[in-house]
C-alpha positions as CSV (number, residue, x, y, z in Angstrom):
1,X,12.0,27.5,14.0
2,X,8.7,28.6,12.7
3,X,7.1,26.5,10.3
4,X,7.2,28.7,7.8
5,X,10.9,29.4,8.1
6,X,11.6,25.6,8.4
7,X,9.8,25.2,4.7
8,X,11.3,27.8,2.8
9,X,15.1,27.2,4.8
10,X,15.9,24.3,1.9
11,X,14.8,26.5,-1.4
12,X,18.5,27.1,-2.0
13,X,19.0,23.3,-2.5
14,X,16.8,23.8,-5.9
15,X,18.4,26.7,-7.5
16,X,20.2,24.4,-9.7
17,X,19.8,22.2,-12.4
18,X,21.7,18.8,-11.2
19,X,19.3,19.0,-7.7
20,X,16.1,19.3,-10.6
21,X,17.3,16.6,-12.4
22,X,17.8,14.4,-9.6
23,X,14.0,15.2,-8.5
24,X,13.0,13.2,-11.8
25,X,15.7,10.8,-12.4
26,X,14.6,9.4,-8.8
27,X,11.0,9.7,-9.9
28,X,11.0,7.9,-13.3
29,X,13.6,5.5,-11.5
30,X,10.3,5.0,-8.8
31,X,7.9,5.1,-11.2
32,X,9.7,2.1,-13.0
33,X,10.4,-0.4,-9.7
34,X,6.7,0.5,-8.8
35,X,5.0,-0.7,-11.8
36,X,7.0,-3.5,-12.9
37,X,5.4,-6.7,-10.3
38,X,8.5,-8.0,-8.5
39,X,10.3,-4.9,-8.4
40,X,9.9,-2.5,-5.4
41,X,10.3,0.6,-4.5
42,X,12.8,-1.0,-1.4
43,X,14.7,-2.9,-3.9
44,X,14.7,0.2,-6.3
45,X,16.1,2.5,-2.9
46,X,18.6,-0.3,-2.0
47,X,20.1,-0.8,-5.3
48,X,20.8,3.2,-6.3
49,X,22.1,4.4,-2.5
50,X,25.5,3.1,-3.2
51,X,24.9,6.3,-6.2
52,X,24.3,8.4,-3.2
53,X,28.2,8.0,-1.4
54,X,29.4,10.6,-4.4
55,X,26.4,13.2,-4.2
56,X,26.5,15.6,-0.9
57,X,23.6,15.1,1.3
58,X,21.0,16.8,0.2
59,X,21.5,15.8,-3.5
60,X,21.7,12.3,-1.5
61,X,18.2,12.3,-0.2
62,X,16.6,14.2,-3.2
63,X,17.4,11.4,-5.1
64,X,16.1,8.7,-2.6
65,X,12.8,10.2,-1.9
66,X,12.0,10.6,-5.9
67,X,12.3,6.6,-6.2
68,X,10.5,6.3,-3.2
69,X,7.3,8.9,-4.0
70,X,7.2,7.7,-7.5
71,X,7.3,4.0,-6.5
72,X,4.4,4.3,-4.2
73,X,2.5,6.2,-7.0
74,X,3.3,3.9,-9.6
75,X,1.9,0.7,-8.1
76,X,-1.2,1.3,-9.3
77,X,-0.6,1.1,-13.0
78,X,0.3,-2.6,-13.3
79,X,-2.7,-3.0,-11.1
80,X,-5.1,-1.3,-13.7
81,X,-3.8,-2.7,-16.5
82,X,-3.5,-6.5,-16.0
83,X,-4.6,-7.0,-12.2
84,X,-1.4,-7.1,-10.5
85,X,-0.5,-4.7,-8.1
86,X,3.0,-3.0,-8.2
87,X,3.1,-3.2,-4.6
88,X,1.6,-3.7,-2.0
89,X,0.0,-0.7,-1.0
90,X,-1.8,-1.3,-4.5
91,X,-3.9,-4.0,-4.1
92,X,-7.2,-2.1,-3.2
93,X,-6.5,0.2,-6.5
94,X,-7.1,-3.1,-8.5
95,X,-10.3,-3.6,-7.4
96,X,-11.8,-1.0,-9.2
97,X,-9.0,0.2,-11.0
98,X,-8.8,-3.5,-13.4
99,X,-12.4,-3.6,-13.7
100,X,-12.7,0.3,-15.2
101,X,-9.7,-1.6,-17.3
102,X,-11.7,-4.7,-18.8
103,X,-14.8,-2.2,-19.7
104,X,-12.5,-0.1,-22.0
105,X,-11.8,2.8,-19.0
106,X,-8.0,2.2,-18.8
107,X,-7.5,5.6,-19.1
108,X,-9.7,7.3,-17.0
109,X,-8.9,5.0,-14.3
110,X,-5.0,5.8,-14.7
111,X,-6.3,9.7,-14.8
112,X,-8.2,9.3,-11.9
113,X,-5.6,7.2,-9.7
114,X,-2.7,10.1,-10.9
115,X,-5.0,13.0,-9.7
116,X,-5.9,11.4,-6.4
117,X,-2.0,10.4,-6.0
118,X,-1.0,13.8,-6.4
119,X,-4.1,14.9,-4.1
120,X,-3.2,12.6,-0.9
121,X,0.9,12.6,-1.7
122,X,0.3,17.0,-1.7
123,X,-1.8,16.3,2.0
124,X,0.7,13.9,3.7
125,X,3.1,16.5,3.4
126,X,1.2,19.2,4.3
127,X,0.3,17.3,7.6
128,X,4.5,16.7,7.7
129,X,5.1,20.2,7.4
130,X,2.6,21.1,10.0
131,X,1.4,18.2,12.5
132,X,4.7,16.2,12.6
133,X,5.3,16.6,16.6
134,X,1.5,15.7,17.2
135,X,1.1,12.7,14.9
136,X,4.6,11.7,16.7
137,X,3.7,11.7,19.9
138,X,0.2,10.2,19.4
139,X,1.9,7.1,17.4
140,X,4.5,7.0,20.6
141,X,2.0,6.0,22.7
142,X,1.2,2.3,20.3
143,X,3.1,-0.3,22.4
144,X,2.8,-4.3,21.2
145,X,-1.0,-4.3,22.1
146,X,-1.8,-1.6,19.6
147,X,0.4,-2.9,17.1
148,X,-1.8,-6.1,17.3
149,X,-5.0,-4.4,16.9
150,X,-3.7,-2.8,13.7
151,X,-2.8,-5.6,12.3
152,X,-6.2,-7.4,13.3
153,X,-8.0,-3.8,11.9
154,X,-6.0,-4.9,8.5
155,X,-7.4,-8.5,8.3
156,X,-11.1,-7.3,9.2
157,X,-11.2,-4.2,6.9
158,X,-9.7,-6.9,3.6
159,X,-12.5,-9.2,5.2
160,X,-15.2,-6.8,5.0
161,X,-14.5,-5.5,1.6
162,X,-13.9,-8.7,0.2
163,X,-16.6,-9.0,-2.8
164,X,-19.1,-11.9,-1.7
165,X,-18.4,-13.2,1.3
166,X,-16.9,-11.3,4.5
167,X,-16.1,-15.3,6.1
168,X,-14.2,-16.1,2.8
169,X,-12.3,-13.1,3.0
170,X,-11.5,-13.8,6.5
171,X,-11.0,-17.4,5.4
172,X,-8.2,-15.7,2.9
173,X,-7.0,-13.5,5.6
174,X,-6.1,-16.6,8.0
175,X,-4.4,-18.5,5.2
176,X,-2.2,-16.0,4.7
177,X,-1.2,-15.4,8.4
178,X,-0.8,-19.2,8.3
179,X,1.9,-18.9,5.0
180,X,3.5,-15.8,7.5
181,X,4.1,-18.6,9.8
182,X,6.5,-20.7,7.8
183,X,10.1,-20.2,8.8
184,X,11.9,-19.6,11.8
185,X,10.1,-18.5,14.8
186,X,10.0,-14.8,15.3
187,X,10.6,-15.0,19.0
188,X,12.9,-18.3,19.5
189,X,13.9,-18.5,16.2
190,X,12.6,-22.2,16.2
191,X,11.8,-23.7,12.4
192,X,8.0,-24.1,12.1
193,X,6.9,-25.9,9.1
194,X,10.4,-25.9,7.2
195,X,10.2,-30.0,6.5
196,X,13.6,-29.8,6.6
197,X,14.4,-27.5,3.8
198,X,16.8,-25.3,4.2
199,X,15.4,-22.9,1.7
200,X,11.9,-22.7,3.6
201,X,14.3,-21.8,7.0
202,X,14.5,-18.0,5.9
203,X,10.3,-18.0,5.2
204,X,8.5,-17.4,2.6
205,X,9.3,-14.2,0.5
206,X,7.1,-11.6,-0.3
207,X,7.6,-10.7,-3.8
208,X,7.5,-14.5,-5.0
209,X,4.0,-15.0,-2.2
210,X,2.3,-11.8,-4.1
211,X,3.4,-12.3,-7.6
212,X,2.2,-15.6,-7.4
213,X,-1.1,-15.0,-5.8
214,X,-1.9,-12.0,-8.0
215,X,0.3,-13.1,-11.3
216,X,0.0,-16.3,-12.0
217,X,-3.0,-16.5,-10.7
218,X,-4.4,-14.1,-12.9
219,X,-2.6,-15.2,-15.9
220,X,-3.9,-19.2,-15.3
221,X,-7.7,-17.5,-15.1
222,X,-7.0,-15.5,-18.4
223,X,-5.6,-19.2,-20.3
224,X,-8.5,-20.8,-19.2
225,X,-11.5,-18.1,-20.5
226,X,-12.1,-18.2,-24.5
227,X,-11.7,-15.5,-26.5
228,X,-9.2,-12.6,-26.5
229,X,-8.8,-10.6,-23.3
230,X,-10.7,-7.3,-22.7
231,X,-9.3,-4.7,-25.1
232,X,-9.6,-1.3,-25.4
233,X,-12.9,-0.8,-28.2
234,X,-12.2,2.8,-28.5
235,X,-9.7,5.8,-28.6
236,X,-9.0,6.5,-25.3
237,X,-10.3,9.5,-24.2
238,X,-10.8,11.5,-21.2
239,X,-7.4,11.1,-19.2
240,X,-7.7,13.8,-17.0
241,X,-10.7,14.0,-15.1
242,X,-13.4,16.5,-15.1
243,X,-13.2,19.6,-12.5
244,X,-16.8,18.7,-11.3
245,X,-16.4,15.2,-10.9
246,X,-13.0,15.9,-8.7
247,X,-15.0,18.4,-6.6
248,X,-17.1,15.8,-5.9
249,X,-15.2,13.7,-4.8
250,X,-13.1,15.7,-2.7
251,X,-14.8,14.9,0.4
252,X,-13.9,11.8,0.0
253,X,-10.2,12.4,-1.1
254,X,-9.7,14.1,1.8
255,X,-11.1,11.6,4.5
256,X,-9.1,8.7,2.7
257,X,-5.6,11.1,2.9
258,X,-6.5,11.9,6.4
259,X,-6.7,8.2,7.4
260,X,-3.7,7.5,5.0
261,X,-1.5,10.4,6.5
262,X,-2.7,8.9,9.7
263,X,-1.9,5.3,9.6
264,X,1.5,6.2,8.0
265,X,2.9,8.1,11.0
266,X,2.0,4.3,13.1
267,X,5.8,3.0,12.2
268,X,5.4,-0.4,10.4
269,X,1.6,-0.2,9.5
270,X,2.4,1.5,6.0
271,X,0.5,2.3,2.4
272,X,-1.1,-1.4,2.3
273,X,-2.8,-0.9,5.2
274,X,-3.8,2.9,4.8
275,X,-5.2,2.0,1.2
276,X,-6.8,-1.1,2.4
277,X,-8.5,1.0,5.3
278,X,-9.5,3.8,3.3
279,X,-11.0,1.6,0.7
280,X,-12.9,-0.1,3.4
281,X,-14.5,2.9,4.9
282,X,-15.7,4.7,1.8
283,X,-17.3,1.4,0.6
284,X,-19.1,0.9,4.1
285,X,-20.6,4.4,4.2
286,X,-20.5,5.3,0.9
287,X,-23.8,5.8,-0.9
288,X,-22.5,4.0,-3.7
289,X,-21.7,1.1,-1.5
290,X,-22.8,-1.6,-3.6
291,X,-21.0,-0.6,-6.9
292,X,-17.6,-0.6,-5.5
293,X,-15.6,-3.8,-7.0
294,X,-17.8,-2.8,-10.1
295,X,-15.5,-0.4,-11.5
296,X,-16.2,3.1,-9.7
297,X,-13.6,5.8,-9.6
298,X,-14.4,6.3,-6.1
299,X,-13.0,3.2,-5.3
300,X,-10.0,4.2,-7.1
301,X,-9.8,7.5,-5.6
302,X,-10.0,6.4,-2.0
303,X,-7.4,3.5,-2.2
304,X,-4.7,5.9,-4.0
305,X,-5.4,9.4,-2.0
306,X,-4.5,7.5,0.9
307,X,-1.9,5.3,0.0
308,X,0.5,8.1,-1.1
309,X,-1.0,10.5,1.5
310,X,0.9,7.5,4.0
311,X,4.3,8.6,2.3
312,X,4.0,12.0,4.6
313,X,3.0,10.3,7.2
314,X,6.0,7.6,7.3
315,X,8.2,10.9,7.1
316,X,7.0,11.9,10.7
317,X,8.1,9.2,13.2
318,X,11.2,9.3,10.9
319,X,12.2,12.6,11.0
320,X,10.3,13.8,14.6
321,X,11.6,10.5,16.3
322,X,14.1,8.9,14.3
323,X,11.9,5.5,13.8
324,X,11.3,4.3,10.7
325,X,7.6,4.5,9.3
326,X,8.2,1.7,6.9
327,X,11.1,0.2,5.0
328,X,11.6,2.7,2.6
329,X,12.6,5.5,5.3
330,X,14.5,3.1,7.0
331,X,17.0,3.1,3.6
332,X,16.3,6.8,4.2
333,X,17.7,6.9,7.8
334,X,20.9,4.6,7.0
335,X,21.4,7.5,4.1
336,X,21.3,9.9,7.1
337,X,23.5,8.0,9.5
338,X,26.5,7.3,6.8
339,X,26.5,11.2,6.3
340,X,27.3,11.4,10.1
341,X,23.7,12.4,10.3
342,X,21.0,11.3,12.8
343,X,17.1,11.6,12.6
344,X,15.5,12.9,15.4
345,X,14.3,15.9,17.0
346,X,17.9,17.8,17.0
347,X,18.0,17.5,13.3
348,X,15.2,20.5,13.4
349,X,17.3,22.9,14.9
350,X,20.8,21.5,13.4
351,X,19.9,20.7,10.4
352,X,16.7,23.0,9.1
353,X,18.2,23.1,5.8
354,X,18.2,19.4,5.3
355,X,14.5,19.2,6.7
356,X,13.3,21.7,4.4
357,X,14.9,19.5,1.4
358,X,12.8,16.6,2.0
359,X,9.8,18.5,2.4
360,X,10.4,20.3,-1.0
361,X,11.7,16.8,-2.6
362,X,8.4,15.4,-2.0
363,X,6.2,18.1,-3.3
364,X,8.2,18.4,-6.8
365,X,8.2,14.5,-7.0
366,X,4.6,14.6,-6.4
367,X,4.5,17.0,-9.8
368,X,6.6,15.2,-11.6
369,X,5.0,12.3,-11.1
370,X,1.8,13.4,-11.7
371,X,2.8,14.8,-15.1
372,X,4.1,12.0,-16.2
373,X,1.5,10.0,-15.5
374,X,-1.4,11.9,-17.1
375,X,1.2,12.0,-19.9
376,X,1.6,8.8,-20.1
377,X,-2.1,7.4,-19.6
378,X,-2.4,6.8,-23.3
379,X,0.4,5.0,-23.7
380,X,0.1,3.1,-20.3
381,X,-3.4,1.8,-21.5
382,X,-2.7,0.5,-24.5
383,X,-1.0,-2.6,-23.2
384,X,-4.1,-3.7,-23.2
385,X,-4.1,-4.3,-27.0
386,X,-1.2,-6.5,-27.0
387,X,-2.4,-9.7,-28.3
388,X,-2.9,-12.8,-25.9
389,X,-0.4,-14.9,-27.2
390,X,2.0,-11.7,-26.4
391,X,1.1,-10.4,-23.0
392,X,0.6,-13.7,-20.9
393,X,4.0,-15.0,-21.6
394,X,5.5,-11.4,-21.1
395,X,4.0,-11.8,-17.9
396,X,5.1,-14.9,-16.6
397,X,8.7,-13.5,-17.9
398,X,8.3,-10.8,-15.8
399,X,6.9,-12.4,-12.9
400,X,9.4,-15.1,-12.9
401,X,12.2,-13.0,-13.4
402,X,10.8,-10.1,-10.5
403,X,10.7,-13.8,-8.1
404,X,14.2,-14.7,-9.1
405,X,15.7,-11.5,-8.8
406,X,15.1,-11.1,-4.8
407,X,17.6,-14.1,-3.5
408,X,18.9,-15.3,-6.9
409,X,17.6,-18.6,-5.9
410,X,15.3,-21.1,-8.1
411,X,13.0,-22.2,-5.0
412,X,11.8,-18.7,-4.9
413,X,10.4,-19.2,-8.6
414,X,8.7,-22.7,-7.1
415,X,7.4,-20.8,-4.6
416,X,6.2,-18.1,-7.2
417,X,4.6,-21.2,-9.2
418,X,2.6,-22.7,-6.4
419,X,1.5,-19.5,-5.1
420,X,-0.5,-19.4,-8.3
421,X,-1.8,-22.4,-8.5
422,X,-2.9,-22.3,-5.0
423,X,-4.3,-18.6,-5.7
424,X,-6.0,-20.0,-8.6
425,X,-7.9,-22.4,-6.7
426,X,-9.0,-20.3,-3.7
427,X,-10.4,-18.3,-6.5
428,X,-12.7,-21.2,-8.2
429,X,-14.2,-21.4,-4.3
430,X,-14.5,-17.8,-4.0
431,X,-11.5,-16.6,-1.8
432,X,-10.2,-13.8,-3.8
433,X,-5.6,-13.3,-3.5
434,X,-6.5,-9.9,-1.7
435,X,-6.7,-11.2,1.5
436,X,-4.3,-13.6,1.2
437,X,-1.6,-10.8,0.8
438,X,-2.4,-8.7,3.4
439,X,-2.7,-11.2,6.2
440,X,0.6,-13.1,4.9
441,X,2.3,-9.2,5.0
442,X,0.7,-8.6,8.3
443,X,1.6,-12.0,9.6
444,X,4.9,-11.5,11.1
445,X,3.7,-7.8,12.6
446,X,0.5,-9.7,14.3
447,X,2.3,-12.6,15.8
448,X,5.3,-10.4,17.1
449,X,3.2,-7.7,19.0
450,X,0.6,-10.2,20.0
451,X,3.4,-12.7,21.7
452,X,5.1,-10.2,23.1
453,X,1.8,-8.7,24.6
454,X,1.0,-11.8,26.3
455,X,5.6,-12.2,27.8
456,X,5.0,-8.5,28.6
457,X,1.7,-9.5,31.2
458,X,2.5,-12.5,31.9
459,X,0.0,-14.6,30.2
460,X,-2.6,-12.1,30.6
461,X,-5.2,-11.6,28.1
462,X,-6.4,-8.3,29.3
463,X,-3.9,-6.6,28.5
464,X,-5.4,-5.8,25.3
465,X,-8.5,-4.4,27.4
466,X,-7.2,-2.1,29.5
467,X,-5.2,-0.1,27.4
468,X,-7.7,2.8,26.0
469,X,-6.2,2.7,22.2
470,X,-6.0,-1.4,22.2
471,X,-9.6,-1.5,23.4
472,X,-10.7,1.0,20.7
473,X,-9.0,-0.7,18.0
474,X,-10.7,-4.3,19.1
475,X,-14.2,-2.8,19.2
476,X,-13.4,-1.4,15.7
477,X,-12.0,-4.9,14.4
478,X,-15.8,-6.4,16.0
479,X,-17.9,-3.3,14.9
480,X,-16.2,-4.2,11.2
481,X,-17.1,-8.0,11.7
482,X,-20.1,-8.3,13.0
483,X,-21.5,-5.3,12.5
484,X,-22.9,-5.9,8.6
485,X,-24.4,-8.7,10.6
486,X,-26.1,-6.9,13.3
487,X,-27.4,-4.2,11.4
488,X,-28.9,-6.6,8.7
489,X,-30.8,-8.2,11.5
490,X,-32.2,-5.4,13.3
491,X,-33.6,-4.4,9.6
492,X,-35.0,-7.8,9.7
493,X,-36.8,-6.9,13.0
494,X,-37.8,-3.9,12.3
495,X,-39.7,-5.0,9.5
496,X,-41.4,-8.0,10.6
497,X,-42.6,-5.5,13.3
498,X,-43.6,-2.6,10.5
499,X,-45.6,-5.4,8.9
500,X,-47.1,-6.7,12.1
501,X,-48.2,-3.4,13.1
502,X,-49.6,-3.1,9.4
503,X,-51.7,-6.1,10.0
């Protein structure tokens, strides 16, 4: 079908009110497991598509991909406000996002991270609508090697951006592939540093891991500073952000939902990486490269644009190939396959109706969120002027409760607990959770790829050399490393030789 016909085949899904008010029930519903730490939008999917037997299957997906577009969205609010990351694919928001925050900018930054949502989320499905076979194919051609260069490209951007020191962000990055480790081996299944527990068998899990290192950590750091915690000092003002500042930035919206859209069609690299890679690039050529982590916008902007710009992208090895781009379409595929339906190229000429739906889906949950959260800024920032004595004990509630609520188990809150502590530490000596997180969620996709890389050729190491897309993405992880490095000491030369020639 054409493209255009393909869009528009799925407009008689919305002539009614019930498909409308599924559109926002599954975005408020999103909105709610994003922003509350411990809840995801996974968990949020999981637990509603049992809802989804009774509905018919468009209805069924409509409902699905509201929880899942406002989820993604709404990370970014619990990251502003108190410096812990919804999900995930938040983390770089909070860089920025917290500081704007603690300098009485809770507002704009909310405005700002809404507007750029809605900005990448609207390009990632434009790129669906359009590019789905090409992105496909292209991601069809990432075998174990590449997978293991994305994962390394992860670990070095975190490293890089990591404020201070690009060795203690690598540092951070190792101790969290080292955590990824604990369990049961991911190609044997042998137990690796259980110590006999049965509990530590099943690994760490990542809700308790992150809500430690980013809660509790942050909540121990807030105990031990005097005073009250940064409040808002003024009304808050200025929610939606001016026309002229946007169309400043939209260069740079649209780079960041190009690399977003991008690195969501590569099936299991996902929003954490896309924001984290995004965030990494604007600050490295930015020409406000040394305020970001000071409390920019841009650095707001360019984390969020791409991390909802990857929701389009995870659509197209989903719907174009029938692979999951992360584990939110996978719940989306299992709602296909119990309605006797399966993802894949066929479903484009069977099915354009369906298609059409989840393009359509995502654009009105895109609006609705956005609407809501511009909405809502006001209201969102002023948890910041609940007392201390209030919020740090609300958010060790919530955090505990978000830990518990994964296996129903009490270890998971210990592990929550000594996440913190240990987060809380690394912090005194500079090693910031960021990179902790992203190499202990990139942990299990770095060891798989890379072991099976080396079964595949026997042992040998260049294998990850002689395929054109590994190689690229190795010089990329080394140009990243080294390359602040390198260009700091050819400066160096250059002037010791300007002044030589001086003399």
């Amino acid at each position: 079908m054409e493209t255009f016909d393909l869009v528009t085949a799925g407009f008689s899904s919305f002539t009614n009110f019930y498909s409308i008010f599924l559109v926002i029930a599954g975005s408020f519903l999103g909105i709610f497991f994003g922003a509350i730490p411990g809840l995801t939008a996974t968990m949020g999917m999981a637990i509603f598509l049992p809802v989804t037997f009774t509905m018919t299957d468009l209805n069924g997906i409509i409902f699905l991909v509201g929880i899942y577009v406002g989820s993604c969205y709404s990370g970014s609010l619990s990251a502003i406000l108190v410096n812990i990351p919804g999900t995930p694919s938040a983390i770089a928001t909070s860089f920025d996002g917290y500081t704007m925050a603690q300098k009485g900018r809770a507002g704009q930054a909310i405005g700002y991270s809404t507007i750029s949502s809605a900005i990448g989320g609207l390009f990632g499905i434009i790129i669906l609508m359009f590019a789905a076979p090409l992105l496909a194919s292209f991601a069809l051609d990432f075998g174990a090697q590449e997978y293991t260069g994305i994962a390394l490209l992860g670990i070095s951007v975190v490293s890089y951006i990591s404020f201070g020191s690009t060795l203690k962000g690598l540092i951070g990055g190792i101790i969290g592939l080292m955590l990824a480790t604990i369990g049961q081996d991911v190609i044997s299944g042998y137990p690796r540093f259980t110590f006999g527990s049965q509990n530590l068998q099943a690994g760490l899990q990542m809700i308790p891991v992150m809500v430690g290192f980013f809660g509790v950590t942050e909540v121990l750091t807030k105990l031990e500073q005097q005073g009250a915690l940064p409040v808002l000092t003024s009304k808050i003002s200025n929610v939606l952000p001016k026309i002229s500042k946007l169309y400043r930035m939209s260069p740079m919206m649209a780079f960041s939902s190009t690399i977003g859209t991008f690195i969501g069609a590569v099936p299991a690299a996902g929003g954490a990486i896309a924001s984290m890679a995004a965030y990494g690039i604007q600050k490295r050529f930015s020409s406000k490269s040394e305020q970001f982590g000071t409390g920019i916008p841009e650095g707001v902007v360019a984390a969020e644009a791409a991390n909802n710009a990857a929701v389009g992208g995870a659509f197209v090895p989903m719907l174009s190939l029938g692979i999951p781009g992360d584990p939110q379409t996978a719940i989306l595929i299992g709602a296909l396959m119990i309605n006797g339906l399966a993802p894949g190229p066929m479903l484009f000429l069977t099915r354009p109706d369906l298609i059409s739906t989840i393009y359509l889906s995502n654009v009105l949950s895109v609006i609705t969120f956005a609407v809501i959260g511009l909405m809502g800024a006001r209201y969102y920032a002023r948890l910041l002027l609940v007392p201390r004595h209030y919020l740090l004990p609300a958010i060790m509630i919530f955090c505990i409760i978000g830990s518990f609520a994964i296996r129903n188990t009490v270890f998971d809150i210990w592990v929550l607990l000594g996440c913190g502590v240990l987060g809380y530490l690394l912090q005194k000596i500079g090693i910031m959770p960021a990179p902790v997180i992203l190499g202990f969620v990139l942990g299990p996709l770095l060891e798989d790829n890379f072991r099976r890389s080396l079964i595949m050729s026997n042992g040998d190491w260049t294998t990850f050399l002689t395929r054109p897309i590994s190689l690229g993405l190795i010089v990329i992880n080394i140009f990243i490393l080294l390359g602040p490095y390198l260009i700091s000491w050819v400066k160096k030369k250059r002037a010791v030789s300007g002044d030589g020639s001086a003399t």
